[in-house]
PDB file of N, CA, C and O in Angstrom:
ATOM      1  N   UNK A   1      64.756 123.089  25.534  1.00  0.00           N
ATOM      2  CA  UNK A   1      65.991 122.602  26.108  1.00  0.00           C
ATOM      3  C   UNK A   1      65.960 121.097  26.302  1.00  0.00           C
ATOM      4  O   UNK A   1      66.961 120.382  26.247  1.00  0.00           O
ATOM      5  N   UNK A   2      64.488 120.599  26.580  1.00  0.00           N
ATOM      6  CA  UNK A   2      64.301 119.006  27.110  1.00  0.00           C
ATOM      7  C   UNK A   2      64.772 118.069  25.855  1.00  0.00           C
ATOM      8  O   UNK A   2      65.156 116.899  25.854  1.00  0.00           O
ATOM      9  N   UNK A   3      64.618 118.920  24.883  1.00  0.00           N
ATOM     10  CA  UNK A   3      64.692 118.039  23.207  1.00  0.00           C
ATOM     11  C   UNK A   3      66.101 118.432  22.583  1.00  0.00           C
ATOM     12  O   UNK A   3      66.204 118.019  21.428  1.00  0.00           O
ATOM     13  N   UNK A   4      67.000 118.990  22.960  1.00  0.00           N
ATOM     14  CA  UNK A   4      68.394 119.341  22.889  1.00  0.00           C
ATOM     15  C   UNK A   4      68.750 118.020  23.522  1.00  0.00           C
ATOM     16  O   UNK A   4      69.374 117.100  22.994  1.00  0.00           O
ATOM     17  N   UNK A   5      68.223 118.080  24.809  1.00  0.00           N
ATOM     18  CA  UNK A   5      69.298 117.426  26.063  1.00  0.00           C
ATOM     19  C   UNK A   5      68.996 116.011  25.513  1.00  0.00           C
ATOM     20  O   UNK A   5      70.038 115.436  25.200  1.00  0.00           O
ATOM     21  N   UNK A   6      67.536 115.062  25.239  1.00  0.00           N
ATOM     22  CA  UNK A   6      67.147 114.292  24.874  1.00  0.00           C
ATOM     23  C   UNK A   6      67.820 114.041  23.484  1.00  0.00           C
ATOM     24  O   UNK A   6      68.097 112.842  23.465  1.00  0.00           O
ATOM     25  N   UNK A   7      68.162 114.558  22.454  1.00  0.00           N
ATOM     26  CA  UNK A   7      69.044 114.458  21.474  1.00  0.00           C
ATOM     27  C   UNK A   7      70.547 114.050  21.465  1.00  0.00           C
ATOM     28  O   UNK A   7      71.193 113.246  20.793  1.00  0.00           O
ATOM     29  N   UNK A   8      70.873 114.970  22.536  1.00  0.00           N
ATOM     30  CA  UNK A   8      72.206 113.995  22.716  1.00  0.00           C
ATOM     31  C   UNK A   8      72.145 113.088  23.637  1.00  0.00           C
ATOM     32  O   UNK A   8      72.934 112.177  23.384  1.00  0.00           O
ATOM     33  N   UNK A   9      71.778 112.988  24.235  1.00  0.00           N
ATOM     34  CA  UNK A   9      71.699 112.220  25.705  1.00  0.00           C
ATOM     35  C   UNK A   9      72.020 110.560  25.040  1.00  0.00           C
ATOM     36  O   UNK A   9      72.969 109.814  25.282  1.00  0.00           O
ATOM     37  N   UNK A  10      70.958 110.375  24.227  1.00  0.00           N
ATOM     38  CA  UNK A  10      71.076 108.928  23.016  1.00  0.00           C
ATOM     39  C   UNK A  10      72.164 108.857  22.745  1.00  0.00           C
ATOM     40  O   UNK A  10      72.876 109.818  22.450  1.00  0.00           O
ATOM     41  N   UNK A  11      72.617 107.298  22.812  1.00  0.00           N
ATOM     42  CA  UNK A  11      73.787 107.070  22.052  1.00  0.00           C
ATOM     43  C   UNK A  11      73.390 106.728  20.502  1.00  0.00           C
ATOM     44  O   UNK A  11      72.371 106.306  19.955  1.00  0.00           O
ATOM     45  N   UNK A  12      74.728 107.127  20.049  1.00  0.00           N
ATOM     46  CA  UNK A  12      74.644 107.265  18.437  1.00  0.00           C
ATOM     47  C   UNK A  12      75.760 105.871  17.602  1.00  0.00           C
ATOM     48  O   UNK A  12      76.973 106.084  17.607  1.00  0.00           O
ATOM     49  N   UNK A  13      75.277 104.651  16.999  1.00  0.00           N
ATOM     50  CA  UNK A  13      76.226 103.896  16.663  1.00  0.00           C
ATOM     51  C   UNK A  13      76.556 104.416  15.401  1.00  0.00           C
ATOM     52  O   UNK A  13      75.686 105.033  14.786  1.00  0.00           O
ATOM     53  N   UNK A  14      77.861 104.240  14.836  1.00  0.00           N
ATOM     54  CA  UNK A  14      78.600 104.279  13.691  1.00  0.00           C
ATOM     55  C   UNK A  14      79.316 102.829  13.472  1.00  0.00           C
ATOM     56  O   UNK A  14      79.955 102.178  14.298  1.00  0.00           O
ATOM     57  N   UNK A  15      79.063 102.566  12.315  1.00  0.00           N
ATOM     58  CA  UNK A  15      79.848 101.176  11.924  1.00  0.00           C
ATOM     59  C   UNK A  15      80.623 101.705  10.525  1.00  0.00           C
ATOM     60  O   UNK A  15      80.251 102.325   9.529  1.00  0.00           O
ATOM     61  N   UNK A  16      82.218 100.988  11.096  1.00  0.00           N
ATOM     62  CA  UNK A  16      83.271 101.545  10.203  1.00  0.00           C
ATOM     63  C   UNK A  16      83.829 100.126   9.802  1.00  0.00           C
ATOM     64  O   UNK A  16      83.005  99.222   9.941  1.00  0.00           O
ATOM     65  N   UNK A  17      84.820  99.832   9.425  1.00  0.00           N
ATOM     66  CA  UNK A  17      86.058  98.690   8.914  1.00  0.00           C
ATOM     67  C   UNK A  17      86.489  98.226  10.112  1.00  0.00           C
ATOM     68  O   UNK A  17      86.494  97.024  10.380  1.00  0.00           O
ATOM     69  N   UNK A  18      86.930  99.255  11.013  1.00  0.00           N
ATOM     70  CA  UNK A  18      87.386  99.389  12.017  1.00  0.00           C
ATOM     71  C   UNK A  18      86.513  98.606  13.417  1.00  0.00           C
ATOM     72  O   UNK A  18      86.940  98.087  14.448  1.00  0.00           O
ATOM     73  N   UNK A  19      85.490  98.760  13.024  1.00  0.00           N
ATOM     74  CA  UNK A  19      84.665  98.416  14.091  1.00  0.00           C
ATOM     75  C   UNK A  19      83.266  99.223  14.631  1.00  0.00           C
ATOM     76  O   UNK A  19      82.871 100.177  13.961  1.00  0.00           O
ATOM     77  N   UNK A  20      82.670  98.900  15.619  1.00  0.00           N
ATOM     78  CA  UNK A  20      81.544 100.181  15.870  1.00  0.00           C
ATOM     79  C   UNK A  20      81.859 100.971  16.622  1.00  0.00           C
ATOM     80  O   UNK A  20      82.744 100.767  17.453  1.00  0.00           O
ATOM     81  N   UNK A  21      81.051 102.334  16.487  1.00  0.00           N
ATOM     82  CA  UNK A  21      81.348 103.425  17.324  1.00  0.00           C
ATOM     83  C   UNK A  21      80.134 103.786  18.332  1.00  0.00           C
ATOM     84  O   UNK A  21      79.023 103.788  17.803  1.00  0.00           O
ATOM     85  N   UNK A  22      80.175 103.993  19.262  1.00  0.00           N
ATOM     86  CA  UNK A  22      79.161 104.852  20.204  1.00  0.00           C
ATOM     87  C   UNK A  22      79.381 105.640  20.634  1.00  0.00           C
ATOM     88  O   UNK A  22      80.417 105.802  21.280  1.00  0.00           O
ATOM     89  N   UNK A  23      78.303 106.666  20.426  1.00  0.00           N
ATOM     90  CA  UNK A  23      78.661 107.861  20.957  1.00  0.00           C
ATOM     91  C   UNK A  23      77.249 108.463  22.425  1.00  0.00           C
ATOM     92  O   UNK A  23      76.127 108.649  21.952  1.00  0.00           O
ATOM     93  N   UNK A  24      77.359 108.658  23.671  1.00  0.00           N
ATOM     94  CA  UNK A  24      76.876 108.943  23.950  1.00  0.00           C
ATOM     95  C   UNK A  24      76.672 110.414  24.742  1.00  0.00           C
ATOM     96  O   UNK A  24      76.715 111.436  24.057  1.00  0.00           O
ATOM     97  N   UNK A  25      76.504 110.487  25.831  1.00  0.00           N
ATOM     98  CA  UNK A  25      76.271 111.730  26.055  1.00  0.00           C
ATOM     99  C   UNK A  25      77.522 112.033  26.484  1.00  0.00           C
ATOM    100  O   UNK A  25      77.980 112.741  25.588  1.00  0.00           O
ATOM    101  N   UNK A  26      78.346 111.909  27.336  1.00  0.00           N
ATOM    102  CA  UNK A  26      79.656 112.834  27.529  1.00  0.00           C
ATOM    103  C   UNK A  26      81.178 112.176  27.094  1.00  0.00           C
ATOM    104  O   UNK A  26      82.299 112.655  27.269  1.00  0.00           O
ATOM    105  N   UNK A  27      80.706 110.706  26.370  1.00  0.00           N
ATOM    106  CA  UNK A  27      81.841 110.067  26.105  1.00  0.00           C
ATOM    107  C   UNK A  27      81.791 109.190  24.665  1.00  0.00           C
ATOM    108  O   UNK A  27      80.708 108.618  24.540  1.00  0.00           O
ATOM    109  N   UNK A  28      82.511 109.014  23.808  1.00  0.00           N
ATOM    110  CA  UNK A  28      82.761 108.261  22.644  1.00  0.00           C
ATOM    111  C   UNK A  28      83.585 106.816  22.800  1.00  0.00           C
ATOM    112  O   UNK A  28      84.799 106.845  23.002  1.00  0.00           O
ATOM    113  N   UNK A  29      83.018 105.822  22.720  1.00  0.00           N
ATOM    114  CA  UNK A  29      83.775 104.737  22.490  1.00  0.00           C
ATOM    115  C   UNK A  29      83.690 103.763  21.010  1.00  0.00           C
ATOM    116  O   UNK A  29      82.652 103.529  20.391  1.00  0.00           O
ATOM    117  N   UNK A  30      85.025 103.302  20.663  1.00  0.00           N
ATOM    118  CA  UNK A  30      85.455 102.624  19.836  1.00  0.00           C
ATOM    119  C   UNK A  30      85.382 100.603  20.049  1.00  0.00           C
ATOM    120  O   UNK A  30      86.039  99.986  20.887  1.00  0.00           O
ATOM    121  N   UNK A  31      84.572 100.080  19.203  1.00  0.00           N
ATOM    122  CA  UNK A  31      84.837  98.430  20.060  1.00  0.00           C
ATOM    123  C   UNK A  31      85.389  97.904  18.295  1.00  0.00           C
ATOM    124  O   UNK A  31      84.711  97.777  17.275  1.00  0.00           O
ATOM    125  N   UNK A  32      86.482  97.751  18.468  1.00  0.00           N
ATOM    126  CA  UNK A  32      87.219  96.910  17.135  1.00  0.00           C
ATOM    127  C   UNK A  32      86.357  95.438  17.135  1.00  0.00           C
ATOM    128  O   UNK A  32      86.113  94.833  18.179  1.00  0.00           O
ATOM    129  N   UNK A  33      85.911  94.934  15.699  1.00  0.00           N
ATOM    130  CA  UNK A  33      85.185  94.016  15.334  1.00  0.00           C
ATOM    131  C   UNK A  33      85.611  92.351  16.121  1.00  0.00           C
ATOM    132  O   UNK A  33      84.742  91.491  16.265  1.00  0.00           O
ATOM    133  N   UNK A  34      87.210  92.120  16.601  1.00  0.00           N
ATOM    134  CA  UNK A  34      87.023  91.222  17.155  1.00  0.00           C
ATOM    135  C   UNK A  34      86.466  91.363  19.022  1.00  0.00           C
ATOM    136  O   UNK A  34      86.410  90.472  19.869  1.00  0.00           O
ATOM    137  N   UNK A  35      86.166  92.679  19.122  1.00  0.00           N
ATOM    138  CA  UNK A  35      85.682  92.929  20.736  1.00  0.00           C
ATOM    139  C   UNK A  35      83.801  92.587  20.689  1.00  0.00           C
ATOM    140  O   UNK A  35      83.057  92.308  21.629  1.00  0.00           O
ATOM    141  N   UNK A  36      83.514  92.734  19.347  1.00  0.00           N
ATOM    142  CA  UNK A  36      82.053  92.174  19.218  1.00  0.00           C
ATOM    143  C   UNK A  36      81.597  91.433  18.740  1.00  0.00           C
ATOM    144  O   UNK A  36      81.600  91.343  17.512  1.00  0.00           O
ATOM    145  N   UNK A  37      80.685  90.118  19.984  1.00  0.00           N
ATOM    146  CA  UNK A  37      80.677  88.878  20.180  1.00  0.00           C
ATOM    147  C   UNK A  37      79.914  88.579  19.611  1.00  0.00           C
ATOM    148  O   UNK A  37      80.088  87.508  19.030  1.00  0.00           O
ATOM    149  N   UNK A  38      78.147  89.539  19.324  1.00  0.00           N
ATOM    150  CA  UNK A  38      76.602  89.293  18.722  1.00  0.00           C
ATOM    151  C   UNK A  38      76.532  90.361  18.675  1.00  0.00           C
ATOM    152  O   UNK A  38      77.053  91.219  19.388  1.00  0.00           O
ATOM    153  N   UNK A  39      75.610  90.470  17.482  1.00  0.00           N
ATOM    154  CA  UNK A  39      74.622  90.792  16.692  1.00  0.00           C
ATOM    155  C   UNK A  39      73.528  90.653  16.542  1.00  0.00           C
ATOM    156  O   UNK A  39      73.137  89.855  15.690  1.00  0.00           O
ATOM    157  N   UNK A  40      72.358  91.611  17.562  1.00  0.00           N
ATOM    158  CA  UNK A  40      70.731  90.825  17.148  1.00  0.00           C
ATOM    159  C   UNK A  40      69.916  91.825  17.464  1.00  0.00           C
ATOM    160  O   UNK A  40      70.051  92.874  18.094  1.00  0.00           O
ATOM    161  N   UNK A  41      68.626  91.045  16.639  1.00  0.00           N
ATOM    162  CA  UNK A  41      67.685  92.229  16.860  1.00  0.00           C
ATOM    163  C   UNK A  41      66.437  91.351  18.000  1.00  0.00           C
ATOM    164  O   UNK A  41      65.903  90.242  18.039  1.00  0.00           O
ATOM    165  N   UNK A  42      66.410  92.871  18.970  1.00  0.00           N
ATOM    166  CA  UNK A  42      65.651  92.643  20.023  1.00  0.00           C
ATOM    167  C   UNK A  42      63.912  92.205  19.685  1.00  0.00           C
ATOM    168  O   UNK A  42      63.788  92.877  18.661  1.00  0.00           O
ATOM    169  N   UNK A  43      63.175  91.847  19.787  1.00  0.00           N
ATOM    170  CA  UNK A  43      61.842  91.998  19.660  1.00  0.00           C
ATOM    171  C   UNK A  43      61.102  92.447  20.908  1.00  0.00           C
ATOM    172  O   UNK A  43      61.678  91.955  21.878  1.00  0.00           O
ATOM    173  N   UNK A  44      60.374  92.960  21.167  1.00  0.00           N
ATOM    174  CA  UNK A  44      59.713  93.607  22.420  1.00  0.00           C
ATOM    175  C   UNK A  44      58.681  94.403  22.430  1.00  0.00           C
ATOM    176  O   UNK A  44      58.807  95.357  21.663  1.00  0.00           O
ATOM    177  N   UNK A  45      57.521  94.351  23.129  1.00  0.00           N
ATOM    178  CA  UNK A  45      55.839  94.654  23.307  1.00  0.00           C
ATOM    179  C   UNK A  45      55.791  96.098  24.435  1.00  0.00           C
ATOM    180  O   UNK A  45      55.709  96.077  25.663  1.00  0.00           O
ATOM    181  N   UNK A  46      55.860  97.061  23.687  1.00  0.00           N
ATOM    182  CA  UNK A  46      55.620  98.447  24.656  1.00  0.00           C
ATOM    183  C   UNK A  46      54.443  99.067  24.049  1.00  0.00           C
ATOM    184  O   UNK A  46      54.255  99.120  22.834  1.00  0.00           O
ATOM    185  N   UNK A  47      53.672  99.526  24.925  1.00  0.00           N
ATOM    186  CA  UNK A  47      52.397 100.346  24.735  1.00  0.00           C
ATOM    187  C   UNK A  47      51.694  99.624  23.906  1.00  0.00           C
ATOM    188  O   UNK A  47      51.272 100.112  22.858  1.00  0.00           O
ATOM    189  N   UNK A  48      51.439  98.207  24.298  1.00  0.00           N
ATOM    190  CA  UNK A  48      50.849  97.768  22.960  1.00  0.00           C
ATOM    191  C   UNK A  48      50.730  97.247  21.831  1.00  0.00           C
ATOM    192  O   UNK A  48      49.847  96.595  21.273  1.00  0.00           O
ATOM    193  N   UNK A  49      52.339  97.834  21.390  1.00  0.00           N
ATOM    194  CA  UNK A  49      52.806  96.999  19.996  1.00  0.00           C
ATOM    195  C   UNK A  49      54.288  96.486  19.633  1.00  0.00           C
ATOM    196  O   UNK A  49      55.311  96.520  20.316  1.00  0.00           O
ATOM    197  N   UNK A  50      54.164  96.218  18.917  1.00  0.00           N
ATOM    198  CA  UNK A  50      55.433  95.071  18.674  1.00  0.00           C
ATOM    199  C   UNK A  50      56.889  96.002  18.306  1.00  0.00           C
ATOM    200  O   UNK A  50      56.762  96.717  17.311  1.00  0.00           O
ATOM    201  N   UNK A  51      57.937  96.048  18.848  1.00  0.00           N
ATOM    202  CA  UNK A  51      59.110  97.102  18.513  1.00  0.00           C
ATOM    203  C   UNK A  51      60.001  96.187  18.718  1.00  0.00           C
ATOM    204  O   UNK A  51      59.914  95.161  19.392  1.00  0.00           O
ATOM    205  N   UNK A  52      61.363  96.838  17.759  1.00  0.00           N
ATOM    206  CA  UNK A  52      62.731  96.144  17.640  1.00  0.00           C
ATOM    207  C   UNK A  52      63.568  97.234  18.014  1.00  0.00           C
ATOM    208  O   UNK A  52      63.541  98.458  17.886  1.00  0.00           O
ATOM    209  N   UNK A  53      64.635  96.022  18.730  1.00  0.00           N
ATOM    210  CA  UNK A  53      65.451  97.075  18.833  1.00  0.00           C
ATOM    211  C   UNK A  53      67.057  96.441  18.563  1.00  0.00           C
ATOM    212  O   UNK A  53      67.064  95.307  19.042  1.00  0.00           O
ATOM    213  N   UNK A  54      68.106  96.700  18.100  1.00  0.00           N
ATOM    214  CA  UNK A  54      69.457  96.638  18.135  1.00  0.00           C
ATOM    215  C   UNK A  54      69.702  96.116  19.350  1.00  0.00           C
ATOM    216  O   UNK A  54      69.190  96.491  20.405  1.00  0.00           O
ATOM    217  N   UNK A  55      70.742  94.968  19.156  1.00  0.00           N
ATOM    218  CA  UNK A  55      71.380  94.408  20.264  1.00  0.00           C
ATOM    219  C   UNK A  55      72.859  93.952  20.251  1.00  0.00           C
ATOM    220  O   UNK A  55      73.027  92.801  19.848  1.00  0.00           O
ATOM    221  N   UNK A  56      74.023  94.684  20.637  1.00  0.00           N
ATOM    222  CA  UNK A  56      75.375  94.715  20.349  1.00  0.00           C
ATOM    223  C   UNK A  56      76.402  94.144  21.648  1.00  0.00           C
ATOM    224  O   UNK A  56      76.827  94.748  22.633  1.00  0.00           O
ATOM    225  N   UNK A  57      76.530  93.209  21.351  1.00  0.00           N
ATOM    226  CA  UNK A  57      76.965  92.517  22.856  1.00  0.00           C
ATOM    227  C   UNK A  57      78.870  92.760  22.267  1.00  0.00           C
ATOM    228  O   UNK A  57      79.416  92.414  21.220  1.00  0.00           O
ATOM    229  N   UNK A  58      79.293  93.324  23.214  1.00  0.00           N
ATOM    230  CA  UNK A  58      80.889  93.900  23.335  1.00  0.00           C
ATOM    231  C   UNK A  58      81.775  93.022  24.372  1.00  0.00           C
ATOM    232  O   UNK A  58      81.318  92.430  25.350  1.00  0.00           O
ATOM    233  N   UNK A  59      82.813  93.046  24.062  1.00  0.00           N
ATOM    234  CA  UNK A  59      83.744  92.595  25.203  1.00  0.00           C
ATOM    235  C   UNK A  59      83.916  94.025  25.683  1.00  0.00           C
ATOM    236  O   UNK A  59      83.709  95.020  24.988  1.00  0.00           O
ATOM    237  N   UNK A  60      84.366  94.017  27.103  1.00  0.00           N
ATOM    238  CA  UNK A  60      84.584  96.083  27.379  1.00  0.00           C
ATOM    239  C   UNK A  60      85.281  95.707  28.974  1.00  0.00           C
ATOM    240  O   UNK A  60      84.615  95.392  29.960  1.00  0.00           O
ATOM    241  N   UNK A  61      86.388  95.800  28.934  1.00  0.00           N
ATOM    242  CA  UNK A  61      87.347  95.903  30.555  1.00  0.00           C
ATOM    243  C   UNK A  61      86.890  96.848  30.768  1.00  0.00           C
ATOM    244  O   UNK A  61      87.903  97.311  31.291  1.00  0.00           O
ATOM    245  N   UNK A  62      86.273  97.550  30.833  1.00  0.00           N
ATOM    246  CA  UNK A  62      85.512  98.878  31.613  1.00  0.00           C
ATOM    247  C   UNK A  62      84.081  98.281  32.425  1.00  0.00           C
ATOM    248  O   UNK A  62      83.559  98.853  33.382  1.00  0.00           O
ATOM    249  N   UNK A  63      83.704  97.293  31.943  1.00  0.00           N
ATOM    250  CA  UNK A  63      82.646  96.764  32.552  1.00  0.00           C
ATOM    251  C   UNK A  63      82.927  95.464  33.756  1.00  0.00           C
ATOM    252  O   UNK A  63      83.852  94.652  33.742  1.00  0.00           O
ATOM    253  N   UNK A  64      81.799  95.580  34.775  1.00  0.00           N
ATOM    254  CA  UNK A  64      82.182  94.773  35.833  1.00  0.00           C
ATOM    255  C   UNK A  64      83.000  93.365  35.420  1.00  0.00           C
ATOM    256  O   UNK A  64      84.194  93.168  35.646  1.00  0.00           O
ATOM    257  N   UNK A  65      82.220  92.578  34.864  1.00  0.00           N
ATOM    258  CA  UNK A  65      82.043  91.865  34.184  1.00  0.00           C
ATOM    259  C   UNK A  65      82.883  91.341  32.997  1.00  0.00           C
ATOM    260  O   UNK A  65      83.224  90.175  32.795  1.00  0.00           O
ATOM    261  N   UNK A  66      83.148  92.433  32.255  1.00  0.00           N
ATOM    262  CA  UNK A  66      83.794  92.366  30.904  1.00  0.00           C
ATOM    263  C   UNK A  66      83.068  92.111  29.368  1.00  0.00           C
ATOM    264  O   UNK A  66      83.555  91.758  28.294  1.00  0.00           O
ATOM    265  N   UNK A  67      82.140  92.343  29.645  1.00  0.00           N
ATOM    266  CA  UNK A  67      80.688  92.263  29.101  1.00  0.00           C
ATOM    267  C   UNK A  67      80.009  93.018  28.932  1.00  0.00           C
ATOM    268  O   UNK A  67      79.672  93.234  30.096  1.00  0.00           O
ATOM    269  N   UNK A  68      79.119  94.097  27.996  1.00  0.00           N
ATOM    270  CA  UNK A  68      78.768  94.836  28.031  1.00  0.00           C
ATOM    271  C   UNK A  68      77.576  94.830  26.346  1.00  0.00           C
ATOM    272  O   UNK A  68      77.919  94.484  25.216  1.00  0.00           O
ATOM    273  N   UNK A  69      76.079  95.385  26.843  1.00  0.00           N
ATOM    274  CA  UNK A  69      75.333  94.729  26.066  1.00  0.00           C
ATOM    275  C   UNK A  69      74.817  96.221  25.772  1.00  0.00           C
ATOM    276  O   UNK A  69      74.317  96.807  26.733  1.00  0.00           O
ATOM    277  N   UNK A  70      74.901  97.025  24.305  1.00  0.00           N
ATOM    278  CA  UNK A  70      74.313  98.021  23.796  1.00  0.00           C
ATOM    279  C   UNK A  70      72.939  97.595  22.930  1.00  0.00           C
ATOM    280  O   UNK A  70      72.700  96.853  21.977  1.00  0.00           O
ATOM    281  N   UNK A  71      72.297  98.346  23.665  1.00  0.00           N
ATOM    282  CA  UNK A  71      70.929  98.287  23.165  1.00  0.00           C
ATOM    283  C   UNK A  71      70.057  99.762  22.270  1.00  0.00           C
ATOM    284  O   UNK A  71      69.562 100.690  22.911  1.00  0.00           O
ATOM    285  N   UNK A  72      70.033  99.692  20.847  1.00  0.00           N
ATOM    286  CA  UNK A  72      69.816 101.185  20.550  1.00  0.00           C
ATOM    287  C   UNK A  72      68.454 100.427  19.729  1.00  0.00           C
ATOM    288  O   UNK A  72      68.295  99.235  19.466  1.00  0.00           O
ATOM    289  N   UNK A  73      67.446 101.752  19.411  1.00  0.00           N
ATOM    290  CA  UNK A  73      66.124 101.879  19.392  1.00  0.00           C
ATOM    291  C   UNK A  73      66.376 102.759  18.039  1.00  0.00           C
ATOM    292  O   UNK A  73      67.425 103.191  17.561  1.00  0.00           O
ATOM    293  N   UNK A  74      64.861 102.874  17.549  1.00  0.00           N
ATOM    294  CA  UNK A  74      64.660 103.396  16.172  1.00  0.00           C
ATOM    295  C   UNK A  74      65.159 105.105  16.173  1.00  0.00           C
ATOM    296  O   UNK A  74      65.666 105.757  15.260  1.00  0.00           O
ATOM    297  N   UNK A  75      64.824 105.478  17.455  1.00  0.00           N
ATOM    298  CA  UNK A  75      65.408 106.600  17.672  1.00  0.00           C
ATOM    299  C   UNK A  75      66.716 106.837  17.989  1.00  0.00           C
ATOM    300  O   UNK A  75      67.047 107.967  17.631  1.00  0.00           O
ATOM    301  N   UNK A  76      67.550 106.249  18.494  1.00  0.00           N
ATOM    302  CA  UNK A  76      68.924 105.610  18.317  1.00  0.00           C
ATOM    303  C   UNK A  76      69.575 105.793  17.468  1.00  0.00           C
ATOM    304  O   UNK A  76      70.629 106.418  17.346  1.00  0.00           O
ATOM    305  N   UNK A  77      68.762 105.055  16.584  1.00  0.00           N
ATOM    306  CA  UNK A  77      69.879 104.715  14.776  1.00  0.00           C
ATOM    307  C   UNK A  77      69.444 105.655  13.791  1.00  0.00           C
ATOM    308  O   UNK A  77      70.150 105.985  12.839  1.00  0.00           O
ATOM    309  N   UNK A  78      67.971 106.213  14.065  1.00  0.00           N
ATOM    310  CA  UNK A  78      67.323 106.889  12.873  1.00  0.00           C
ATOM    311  C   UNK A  78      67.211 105.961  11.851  1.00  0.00           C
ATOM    312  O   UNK A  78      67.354 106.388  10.706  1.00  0.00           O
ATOM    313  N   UNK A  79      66.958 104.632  12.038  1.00  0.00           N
ATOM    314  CA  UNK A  79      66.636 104.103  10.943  1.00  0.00           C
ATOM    315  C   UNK A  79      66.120 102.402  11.843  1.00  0.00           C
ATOM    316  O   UNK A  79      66.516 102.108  12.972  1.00  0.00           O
ATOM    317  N   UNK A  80      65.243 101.566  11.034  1.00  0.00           N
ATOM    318  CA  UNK A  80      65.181 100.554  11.651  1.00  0.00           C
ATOM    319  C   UNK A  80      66.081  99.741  11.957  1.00  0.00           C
ATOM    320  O   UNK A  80      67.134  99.586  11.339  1.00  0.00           O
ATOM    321  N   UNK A  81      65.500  98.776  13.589  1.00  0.00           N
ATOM    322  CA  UNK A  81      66.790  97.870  14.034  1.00  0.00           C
ATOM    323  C   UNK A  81      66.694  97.193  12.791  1.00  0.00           C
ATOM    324  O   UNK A  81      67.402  97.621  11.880  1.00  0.00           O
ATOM    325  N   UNK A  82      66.281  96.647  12.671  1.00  0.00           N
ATOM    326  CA  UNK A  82      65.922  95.444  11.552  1.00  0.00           C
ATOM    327  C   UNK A  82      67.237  95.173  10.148  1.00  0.00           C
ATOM    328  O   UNK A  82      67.876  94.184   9.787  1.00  0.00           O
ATOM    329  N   UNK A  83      67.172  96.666   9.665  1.00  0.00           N
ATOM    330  CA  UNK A  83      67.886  97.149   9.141  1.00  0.00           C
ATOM    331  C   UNK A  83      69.113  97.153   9.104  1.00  0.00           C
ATOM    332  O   UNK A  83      69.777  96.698   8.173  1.00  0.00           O
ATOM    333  N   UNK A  84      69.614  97.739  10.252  1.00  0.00           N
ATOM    334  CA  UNK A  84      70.711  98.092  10.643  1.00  0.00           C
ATOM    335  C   UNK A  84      71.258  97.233  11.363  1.00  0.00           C
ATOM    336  O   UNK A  84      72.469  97.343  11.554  1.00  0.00           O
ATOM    337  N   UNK A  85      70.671  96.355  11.846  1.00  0.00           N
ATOM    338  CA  UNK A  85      71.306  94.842  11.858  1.00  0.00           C
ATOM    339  C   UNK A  85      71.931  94.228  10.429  1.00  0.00           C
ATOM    340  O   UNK A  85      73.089  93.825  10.323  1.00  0.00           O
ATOM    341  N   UNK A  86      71.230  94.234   9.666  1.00  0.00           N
ATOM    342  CA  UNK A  86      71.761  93.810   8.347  1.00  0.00           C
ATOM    343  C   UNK A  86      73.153  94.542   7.941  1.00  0.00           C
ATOM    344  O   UNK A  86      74.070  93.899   7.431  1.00  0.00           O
ATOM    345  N   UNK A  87      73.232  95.784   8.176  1.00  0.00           N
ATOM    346  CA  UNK A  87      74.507  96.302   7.879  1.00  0.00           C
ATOM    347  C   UNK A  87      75.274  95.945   9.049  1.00  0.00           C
ATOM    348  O   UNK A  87      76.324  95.365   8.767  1.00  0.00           O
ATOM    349  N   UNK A  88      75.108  96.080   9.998  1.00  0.00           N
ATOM    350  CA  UNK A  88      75.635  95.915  11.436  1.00  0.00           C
ATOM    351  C   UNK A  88      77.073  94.210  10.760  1.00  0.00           C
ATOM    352  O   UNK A  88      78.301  94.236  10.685  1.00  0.00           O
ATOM    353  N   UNK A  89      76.254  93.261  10.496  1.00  0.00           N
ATOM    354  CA  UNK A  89      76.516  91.971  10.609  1.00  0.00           C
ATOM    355  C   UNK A  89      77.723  91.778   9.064  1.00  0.00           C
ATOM    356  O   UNK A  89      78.779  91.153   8.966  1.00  0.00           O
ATOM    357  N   UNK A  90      76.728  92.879   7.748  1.00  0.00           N
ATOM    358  CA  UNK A  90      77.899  92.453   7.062  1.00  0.00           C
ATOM    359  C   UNK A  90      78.753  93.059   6.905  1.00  0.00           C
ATOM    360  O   UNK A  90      79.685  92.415   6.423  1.00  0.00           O
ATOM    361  N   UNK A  91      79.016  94.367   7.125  1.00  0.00           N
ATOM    362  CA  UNK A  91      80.408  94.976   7.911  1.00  0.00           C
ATOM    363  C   UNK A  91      81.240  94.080   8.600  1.00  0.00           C
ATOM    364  O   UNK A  91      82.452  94.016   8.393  1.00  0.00           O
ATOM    365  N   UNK A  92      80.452  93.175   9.661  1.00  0.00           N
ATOM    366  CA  UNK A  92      81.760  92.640  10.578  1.00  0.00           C
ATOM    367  C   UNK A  92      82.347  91.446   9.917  1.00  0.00           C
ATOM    368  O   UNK A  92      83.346  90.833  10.293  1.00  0.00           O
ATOM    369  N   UNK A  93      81.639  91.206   8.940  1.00  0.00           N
ATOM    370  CA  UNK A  93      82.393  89.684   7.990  1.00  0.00           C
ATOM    371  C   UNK A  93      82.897  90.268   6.847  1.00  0.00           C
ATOM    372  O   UNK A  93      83.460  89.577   5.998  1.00  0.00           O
TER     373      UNK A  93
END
């Protein structure tokens, strides 16, 4: 059940024409390409070794702020940040 719940629980990005998608555990949101400001990949030292991760900075009136910074992991995307930054960036141009 822990690896069900852990499966969805992750948010899931989709990048369309339209813009990116997230999907997380009880809700789906849409951010149209002029609502996203950056594009980058995280670098960061856990257990030891060197990991990337996706970094999607949004405009979002849902947030205090109006600001809102998605951060997804290899398990995240199922594929590397690294990567998927590269598509991430030329989608939005």
């Amino acid at each position: 059940m822990s690896s069900v719940w852990g499966s969805r629980a992750r948010p899931r990005l989709t990048v369309s024409p339209a813009g990116v998608g997230v999907r997380g555990l009880l809700h789906r949101r849409t951010y149209p390409w002029p609502a996203v400001t950056d594009v980058r990949v995280i670098q960061a030292r856990r257990l030891g070794r060197e990991t990337y991760l996706l970094g999607v900075d949004v405009r979002d009136e849902a947030a205090l702020d109006g600001e809102r910074l998605l951060v997804f992991g290899r398990l995240d995307l199922g594929a590397d940040p690294v990567d998927v930054a590269a598509t991430v960036m030329a989608a939005r141009h």
